[in-house]
C-alpha positions as YAML, in Angstrom:
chain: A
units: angstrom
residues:
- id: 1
  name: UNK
  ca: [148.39, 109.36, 42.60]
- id: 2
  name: UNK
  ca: [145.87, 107.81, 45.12]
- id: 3
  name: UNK
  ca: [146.88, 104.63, 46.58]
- id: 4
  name: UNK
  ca: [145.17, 101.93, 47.50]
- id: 5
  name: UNK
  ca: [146.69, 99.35, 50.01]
- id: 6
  name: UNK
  ca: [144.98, 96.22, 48.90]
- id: 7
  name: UNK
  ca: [144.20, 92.55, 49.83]
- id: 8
  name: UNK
  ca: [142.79, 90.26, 47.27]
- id: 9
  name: UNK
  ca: [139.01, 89.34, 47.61]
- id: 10
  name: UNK
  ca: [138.36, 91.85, 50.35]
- id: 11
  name: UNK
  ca: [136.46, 95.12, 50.77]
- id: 12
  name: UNK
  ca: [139.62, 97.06, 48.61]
- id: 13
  name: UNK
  ca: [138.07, 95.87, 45.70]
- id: 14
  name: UNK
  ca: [135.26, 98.53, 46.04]
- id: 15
  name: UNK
  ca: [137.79, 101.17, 45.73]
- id: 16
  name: UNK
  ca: [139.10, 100.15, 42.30]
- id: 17
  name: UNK
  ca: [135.89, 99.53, 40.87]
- id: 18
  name: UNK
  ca: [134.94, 103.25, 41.82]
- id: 19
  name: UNK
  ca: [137.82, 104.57, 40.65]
- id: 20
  name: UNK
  ca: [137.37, 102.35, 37.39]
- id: 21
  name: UNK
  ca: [134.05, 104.06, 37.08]
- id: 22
  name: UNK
  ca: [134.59, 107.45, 37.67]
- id: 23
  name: UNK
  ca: [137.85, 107.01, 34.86]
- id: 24
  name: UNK
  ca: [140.44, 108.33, 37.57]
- id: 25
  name: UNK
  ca: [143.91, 107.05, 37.78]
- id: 26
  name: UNK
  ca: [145.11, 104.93, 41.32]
- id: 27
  name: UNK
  ca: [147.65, 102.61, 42.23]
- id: 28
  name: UNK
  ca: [147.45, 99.24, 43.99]
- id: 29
  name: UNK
  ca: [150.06, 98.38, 46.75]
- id: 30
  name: UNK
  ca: [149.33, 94.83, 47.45]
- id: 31
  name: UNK
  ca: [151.36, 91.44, 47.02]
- id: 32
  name: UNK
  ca: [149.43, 89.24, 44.30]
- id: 33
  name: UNK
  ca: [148.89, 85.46, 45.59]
- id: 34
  name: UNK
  ca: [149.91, 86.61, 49.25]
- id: 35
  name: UNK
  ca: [147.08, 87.87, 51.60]
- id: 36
  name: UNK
  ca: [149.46, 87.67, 54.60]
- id: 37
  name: UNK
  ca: [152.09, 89.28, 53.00]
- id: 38
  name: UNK
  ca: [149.61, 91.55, 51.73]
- id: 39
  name: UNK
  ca: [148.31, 92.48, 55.12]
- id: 40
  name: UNK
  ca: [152.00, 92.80, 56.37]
- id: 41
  name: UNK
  ca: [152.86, 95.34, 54.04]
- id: 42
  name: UNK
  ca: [149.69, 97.63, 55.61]
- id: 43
  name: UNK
  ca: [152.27, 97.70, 59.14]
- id: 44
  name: UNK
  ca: [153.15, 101.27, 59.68]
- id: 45
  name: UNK
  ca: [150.39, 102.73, 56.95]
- id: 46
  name: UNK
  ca: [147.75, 103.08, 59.59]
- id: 47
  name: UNK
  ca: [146.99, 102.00, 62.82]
- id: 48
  name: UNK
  ca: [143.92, 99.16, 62.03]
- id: 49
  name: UNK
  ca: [146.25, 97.83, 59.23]
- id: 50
  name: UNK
  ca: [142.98, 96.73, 57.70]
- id: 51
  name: UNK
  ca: [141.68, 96.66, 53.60]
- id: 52
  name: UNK
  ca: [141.62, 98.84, 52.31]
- id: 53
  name: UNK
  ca: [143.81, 101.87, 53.54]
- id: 54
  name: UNK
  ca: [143.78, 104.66, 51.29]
- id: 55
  name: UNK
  ca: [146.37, 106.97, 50.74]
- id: 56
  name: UNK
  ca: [145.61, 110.43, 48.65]
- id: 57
  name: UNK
  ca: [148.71, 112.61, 49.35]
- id: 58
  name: UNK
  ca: [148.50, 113.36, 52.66]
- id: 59
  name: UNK
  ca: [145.58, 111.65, 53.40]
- id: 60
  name: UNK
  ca: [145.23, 108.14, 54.83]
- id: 61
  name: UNK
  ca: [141.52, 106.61, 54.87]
- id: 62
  name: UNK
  ca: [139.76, 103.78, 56.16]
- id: 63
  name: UNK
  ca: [136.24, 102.11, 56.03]
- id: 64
  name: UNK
  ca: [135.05, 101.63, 52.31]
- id: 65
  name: UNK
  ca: [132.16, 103.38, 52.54]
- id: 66
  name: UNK
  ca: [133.86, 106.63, 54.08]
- id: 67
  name: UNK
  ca: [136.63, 106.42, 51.24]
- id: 68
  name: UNK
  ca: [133.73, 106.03, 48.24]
- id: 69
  name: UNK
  ca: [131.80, 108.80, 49.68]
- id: 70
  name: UNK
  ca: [135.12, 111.13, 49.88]
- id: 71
  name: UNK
  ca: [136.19, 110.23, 46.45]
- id: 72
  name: UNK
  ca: [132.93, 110.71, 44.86]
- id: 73
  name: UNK
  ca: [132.65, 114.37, 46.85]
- id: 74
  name: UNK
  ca: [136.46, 115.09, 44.97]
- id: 75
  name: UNK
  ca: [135.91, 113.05, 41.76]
- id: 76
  name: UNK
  ca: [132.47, 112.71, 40.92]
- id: 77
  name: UNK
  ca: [130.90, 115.68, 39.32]
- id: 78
  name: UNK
  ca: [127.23, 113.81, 40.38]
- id: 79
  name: UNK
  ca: [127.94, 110.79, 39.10]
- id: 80
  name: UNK
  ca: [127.09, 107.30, 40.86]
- id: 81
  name: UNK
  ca: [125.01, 109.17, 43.75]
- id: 82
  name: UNK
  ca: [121.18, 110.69, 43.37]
- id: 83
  name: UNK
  ca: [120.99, 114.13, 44.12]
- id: 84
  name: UNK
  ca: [120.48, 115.39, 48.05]
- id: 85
  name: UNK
  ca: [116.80, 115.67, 48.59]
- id: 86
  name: UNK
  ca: [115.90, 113.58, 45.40]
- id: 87
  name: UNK
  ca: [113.18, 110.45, 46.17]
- id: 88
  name: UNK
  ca: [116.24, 108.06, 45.72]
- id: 89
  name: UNK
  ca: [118.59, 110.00, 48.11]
- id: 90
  name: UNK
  ca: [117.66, 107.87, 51.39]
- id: 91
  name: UNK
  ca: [117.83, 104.38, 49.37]
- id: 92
  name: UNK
  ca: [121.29, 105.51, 48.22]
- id: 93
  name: UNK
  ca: [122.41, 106.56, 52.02]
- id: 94
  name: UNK
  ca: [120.19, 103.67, 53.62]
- id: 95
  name: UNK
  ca: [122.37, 100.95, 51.25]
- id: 96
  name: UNK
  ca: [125.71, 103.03, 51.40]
- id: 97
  name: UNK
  ca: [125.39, 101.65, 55.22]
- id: 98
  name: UNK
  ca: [123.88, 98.68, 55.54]
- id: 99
  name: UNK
  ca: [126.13, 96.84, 53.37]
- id: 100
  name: UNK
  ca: [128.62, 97.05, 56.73]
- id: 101
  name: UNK
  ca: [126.45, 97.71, 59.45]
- id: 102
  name: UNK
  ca: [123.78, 94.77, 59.12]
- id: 103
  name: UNK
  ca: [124.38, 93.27, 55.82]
- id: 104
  name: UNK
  ca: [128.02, 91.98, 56.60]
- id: 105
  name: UNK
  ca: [128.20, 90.96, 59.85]
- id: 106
  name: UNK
  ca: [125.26, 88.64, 59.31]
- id: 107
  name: UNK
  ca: [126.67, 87.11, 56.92]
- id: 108
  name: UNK
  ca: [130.11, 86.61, 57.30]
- id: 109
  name: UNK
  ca: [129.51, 83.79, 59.36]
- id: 110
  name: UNK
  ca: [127.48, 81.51, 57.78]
- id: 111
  name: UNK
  ca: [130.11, 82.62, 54.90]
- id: 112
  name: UNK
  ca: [133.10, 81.29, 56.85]
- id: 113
  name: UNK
  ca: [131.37, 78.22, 57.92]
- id: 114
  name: UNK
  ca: [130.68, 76.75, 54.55]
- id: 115
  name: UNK
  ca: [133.92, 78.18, 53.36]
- id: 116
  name: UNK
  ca: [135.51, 75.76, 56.46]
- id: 117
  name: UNK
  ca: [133.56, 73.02, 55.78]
- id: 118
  name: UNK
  ca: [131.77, 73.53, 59.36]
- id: 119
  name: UNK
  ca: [127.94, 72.90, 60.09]
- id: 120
  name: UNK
  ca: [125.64, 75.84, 59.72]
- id: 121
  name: UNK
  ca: [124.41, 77.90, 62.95]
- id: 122
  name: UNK
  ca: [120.70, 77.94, 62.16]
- id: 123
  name: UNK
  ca: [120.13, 80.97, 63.69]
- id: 124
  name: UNK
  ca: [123.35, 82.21, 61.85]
- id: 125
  name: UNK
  ca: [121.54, 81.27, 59.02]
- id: 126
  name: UNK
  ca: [118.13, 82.60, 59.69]
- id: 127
  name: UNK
  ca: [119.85, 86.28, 60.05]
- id: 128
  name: UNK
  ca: [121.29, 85.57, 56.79]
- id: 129
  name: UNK
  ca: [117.94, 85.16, 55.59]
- id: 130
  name: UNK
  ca: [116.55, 88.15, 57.01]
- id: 131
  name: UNK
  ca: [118.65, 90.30, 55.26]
- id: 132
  name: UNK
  ca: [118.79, 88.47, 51.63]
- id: 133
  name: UNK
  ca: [115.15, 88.73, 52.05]
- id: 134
  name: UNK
  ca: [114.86, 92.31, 52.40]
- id: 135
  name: UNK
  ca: [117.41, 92.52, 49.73]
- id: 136
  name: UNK
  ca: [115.15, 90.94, 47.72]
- id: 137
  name: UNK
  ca: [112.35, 92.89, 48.43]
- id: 138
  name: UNK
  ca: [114.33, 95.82, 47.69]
- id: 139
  name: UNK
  ca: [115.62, 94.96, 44.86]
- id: 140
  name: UNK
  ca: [111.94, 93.23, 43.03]
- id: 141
  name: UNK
  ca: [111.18, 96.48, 43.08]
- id: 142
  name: UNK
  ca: [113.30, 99.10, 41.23]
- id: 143
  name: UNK
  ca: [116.71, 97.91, 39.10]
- id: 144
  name: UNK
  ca: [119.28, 99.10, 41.66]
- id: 145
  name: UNK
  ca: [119.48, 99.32, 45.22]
- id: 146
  name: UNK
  ca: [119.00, 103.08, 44.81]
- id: 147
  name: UNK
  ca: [116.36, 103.50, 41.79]
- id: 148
  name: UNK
  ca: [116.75, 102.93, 38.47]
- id: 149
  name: UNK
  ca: [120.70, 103.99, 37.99]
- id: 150
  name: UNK
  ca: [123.71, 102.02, 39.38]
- id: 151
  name: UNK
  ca: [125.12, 103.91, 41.54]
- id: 152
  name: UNK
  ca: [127.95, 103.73, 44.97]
- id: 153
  name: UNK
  ca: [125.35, 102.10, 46.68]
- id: 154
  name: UNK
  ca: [125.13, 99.11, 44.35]
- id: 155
  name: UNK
  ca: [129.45, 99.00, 44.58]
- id: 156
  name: UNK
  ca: [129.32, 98.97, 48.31]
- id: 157
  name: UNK
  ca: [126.35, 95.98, 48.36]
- id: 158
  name: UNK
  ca: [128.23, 93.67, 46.12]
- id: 159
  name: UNK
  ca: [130.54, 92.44, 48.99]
- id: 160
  name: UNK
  ca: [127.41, 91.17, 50.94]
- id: 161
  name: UNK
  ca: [125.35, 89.68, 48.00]
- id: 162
  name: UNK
  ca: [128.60, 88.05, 46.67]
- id: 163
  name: UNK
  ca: [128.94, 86.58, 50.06]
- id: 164
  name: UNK
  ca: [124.82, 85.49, 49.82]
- id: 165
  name: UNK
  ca: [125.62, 83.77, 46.54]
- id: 166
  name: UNK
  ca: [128.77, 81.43, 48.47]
- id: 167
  name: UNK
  ca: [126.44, 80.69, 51.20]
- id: 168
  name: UNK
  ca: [122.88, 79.69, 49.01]
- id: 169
  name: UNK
  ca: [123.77, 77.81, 45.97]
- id: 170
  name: UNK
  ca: [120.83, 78.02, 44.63]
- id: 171
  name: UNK
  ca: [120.65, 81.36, 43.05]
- id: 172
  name: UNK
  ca: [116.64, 80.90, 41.84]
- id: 173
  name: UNK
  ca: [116.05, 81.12, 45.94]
- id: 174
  name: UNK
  ca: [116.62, 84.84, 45.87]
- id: 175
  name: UNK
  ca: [115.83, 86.17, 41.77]
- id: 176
  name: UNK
  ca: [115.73, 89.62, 41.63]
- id: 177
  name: UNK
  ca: [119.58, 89.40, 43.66]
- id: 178
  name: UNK
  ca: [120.84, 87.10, 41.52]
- id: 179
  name: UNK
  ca: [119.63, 89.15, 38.40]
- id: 180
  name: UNK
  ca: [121.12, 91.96, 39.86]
- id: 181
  name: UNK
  ca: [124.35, 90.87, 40.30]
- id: 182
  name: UNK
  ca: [124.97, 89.41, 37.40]
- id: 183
  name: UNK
  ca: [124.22, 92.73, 36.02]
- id: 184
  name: UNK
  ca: [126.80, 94.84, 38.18]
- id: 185
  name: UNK
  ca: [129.45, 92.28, 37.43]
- id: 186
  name: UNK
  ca: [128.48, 92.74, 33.75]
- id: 187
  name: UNK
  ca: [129.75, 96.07, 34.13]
- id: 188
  name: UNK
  ca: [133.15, 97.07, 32.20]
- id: 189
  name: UNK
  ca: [134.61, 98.82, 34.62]
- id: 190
  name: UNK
  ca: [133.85, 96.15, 37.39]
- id: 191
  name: UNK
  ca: [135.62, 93.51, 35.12]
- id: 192
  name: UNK
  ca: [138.81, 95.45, 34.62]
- id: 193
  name: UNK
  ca: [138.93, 96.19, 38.63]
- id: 194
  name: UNK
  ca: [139.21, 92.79, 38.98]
- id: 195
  name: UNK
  ca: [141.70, 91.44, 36.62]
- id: 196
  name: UNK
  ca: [143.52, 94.14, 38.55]
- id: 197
  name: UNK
  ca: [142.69, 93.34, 42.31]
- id: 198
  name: UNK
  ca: [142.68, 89.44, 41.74]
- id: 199
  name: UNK
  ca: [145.30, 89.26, 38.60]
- id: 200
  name: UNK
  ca: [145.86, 85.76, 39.80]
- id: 201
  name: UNK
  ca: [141.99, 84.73, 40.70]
- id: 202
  name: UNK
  ca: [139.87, 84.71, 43.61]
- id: 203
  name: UNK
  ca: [142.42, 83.71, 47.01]
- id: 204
  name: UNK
  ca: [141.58, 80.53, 48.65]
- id: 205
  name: UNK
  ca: [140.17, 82.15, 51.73]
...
C-alpha cells in the first residue's frame, strides 16, 4: 500500500487527488487538525521531513511533481499525460514545472502576507501578476493547461491558482483561471481527495 505522509492544505494533497484519479488504493499518515504534529510525525521518514513524503514499499519520494510523474509511469496506462512527441507534450512538461519553479515561489508571498494581515510588497505583487497573467493567457486559449484534456499538469497547477484566488478576491480579474478552477475542483475525484486530506476543513494557516 503506498503511503502518503501528509499535512493538511499543503502540496500532499496532489498526491491523493492522483491517486483518486487513476482509482488506485493509498494510505494517509497524517494527524487531522494538527499541522505540527503532522510535520513531527515526518521525523525519521526522510531527511527534508517535508509534504508530502511518499512511501511505496521500499521507496521513499519527495517533490510532488517527481512523485506524480513516477506514479503515473507505474499506474497510469496513458492516462492524465499527452503522449511523448504529441503537440500537447511540452504544455504538459512546461506546466508539470512551473507550478514549483516560478509559479509558487512568486506567489507564496503575497499569499502569506494577506494571510498575516501584513501590507502587500508591490513588487511581490507585480510578480504575482506576471505569472496569473500568463496563466491566463494560457489558459483563454485551450480548456486545460495542457490542451483540451485534464491532465497531471492541471493537478500540479491547482496549488498556485488556489493560492492566486486567496491573494485577488476578485475572481472576474483573471476569467479564464477562475473558470478553470472551478472546473478541476468540480471534479469527483478531487472532491473525495479532499474530504480525505482536510476531513476537518481547510487549517488556519
Amino acid at each position: 500500500m503506498l503511503v502518503i505522509h501528509h499535512i493538511e492544505g499543503r502540496r500532499s494533497e496532489r498526491i491523493a487527488w492522483l491517486m483518486e484519479e487513476l482509482g488506485q488504493p493509498y494510505e494517509l499518515s497524517f494527524k487531522p487538525g494538527d499541522v505540527p504534529g503532522s510535520l513531527a510525525a515526518m521525523e525519521g521518514v526522510h531527511p527534508m521531513r517535508m509534504a508530502p513524503i511518499v512511501v511505496d514499499g521500499d521507496r521513499t519520494l519527495v517533490e510532488s511533481g517527481a512523485i506524480l510523474e513516477y506514479l503515473l509511469a507505474k499506474h497510469g496506462k496513458g492516462a492524465l499525460a499527452p503522449a511523448p512527441g504529441s503537440a500537447e507534450h511540452l504544455d504538459y512538461l512546461t506546466f508539470m514545472h512551473f507550478a514549483e519553479g516560478s509559479a509558487a515561489p512568486r506567489l507564496l508571498p503575497p499569499f502569506f502576507a494577506r494571510r498575516l494581515g501584513k501590507e502587500q510588497d508591490p513588487q511581490q505583487m507585480a510578480a504575482a501578476g506576471r505569472v496569473m497573467s500568463y496563466v491566463e493567457q494560457e489558459l483563454a486559449s485551450r480548456a486545460y493547461f495542457a490542451g483540451e484534456a485534464f491532465t497531471a499538469a492541471d493537478i500540479m497547477m491547482h496549488f498556485p491558482v488556489k493560492l492566486a484566488v486567496s491573494i485577488y478576491r476578485d475572481r472576474s480579474i483573471y476569467p479564464a483561471s477562475s473558470a478553470w478552477f472551478d472546473k478541476i475542483t468540480a471534479r469527483p475525484a478531487f472532491k473525495t481527495a479532499m474530504a480525505k486530506t482536510m476531513p476537518l476543513g481547510p487549517p488556519s494557516m
